[in-house]
N, C-alpha and C positions, 0 to 999 in steps of 0.2 A: 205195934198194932197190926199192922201188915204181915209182919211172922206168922203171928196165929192166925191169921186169915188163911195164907197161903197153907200152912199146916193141915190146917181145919179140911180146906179143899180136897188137898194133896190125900186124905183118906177118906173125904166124899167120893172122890173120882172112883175108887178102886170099887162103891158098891153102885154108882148109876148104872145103868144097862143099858140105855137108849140116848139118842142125839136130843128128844123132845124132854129128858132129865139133862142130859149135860153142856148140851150150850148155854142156856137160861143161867144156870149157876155161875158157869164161868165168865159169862157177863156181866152177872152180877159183884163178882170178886173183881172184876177190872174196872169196873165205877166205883166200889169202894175203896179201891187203889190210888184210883183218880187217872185210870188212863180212859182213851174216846174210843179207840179205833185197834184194831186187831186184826191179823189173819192167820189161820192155821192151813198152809199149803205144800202139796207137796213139790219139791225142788223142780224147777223148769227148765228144759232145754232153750238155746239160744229162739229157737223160732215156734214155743208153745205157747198160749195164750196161758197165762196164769191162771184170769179165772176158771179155766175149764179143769184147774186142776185145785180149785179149792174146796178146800174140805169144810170150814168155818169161815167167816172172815165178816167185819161191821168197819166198811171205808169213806172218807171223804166223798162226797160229790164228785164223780169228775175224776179222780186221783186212779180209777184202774184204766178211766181209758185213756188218760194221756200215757201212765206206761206202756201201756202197747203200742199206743201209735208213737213215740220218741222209742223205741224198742231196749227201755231201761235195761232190760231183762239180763242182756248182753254184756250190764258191763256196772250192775248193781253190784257193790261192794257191799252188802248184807248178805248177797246170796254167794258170793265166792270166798269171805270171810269164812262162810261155816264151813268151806272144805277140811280148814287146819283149826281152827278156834275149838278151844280144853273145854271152854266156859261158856254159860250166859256171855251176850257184849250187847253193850250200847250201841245205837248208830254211828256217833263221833271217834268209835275206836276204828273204826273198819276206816275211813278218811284216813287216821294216823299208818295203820297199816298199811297203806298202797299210797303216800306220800311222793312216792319216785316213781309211779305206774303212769305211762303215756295217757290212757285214759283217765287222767285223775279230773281235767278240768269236766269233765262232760261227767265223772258221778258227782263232783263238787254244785254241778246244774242240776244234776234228780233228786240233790238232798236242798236243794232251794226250792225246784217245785213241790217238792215232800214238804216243807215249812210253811210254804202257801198255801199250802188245802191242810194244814193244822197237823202236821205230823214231825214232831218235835222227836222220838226217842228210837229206837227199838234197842221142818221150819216152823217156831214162832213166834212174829211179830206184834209187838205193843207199842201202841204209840197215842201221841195228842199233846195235852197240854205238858210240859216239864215237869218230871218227877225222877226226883233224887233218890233213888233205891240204893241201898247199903249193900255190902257184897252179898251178904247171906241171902240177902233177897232175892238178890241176882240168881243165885246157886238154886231158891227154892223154886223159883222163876222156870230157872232150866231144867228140872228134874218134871213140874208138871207140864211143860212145852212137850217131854217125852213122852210123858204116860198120857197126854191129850191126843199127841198125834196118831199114835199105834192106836188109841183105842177109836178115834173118829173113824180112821182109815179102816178097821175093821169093821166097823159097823158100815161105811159109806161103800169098802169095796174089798171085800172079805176076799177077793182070789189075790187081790195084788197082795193086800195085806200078808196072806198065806206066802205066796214068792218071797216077799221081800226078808221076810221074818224064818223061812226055811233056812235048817241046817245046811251045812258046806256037805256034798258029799264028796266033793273034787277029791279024786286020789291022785296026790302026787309021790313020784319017789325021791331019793336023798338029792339026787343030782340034778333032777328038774326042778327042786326048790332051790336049791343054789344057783341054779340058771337065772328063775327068774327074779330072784331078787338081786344078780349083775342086771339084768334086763330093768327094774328100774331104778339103777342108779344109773343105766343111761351108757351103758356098755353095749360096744357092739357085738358080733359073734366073735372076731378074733380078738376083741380084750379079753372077753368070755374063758375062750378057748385059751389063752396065756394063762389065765388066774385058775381054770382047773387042770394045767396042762392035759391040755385035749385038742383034737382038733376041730376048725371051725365050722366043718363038714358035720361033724357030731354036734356040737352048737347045734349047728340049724334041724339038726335031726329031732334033740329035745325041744326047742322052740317049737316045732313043726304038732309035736306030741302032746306040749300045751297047748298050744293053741286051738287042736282039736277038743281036748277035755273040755276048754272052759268056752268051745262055740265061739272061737272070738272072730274080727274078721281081718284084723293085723294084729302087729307085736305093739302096738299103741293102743289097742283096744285088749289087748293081755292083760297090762299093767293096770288098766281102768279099771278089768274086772276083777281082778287080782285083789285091787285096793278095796274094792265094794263088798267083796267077802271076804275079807281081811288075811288073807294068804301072806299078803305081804305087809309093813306099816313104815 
């Protein structure tokens, strides 16, 4: 039954045009689903207020603002999950994943407060009472999580949308994409320099040269942007 729900959606969404057509709908598919609570948000820096950066979202009483005030944000294993995660996941995978993470007992406490204000499952997230979705669900789950976001976010804020969703024009040459992809596997300039025998004078020449291309404002913030325009994977 859910299949063709999500189906059915999954080619609604492509003809809505407006927020006052497509949230209603998708509300409506998430109570026929049988889930309570939702939000479609885009990813938050350690010290941003989530809700200012929500695009959709129907929450618990009470449940955005103790996040902020325990400052979840920081150390939510739903939200660092999706840096590497292929798939859709449930909330209980992201726990399994970071099992040896020093912070495990304090997200292990925000997936308790998440159970006390009714938030049983899960940018984005579904949650409320337990509901056993099947993988395909999962998968149809995460294909409209995509086509919802990009399209709220263009309708809510059409310039970010524009940036975010812009071509790579970055031009790099042979030897500056071999640089930076020793740069993040975590090479310094003279491993660098060893593995293209070069020296590490040169290294820093080309790092110097990305760095400029891609505005960055170190070799740490290369690799971040690197990753976000998929220069590198």
């Amino acid at each position: 039954m859910n299949i063709t729900l999500l189906v059915q959606f999954l080619a609604l969404l492509e003809e809505m045009k407006t927020r006052e057509e497509i949230i209603p709908e998708f509300e409506r598919l998430l109570d026929r689903c049988g889930f309570d609570f939702y939000g479609v948000v885009r990813q938050p820096k350690p010290h941003d207020n989530p809700l200012r950066l929500l695009l959709a979202g129907r929450w618990p009483e009470g449940w955005p603002q103790i996040y902020i005030r325990k400052k979840f944000v920081v150390i939510d294993p739903t939200i660092r999950y999706l840096g590497h995660a292929q798939r859709g996941f449930r909330w209980r995978d992201t726990l399994f994943a970071f099992r040896s993470d020093p912070h495990r007992k304090r997200m292990e406490s925000m997936m308790i407060e998440a159970r006390n204000h009714g938030l049983y499952v899960g940018n984005l997230t579904v949650g409320g009472r337990v509901v056993d979705l099947s993988p395909v669900e999962i998968s149809l789950f995460d294909s409209i999580a995509k086509r919802l976001f990009w399209k709220l976010l263009d309708l809510t804020d059409p310039e970010v949308s524009a940036e975010l969703g812009s071509r790579v024009e970055v031009q790099m040459t042979r030897r500056e994409m071999e640089a930076l992809n020793y740069l993040a596997d975590g090479l310094t300039s003279n491993d660098i320099g060893k593995v293209l025998d070069i020296s590490s004078h040169t290294v820093d020449w080309y790092m110097n040269g990305i760095q400029e291309k891609l505005k960055a404002k170190n070799r740490h913030h290369v690799v971040a942007i690197a990753f976000r325009l998929g220069l590198i994977s």
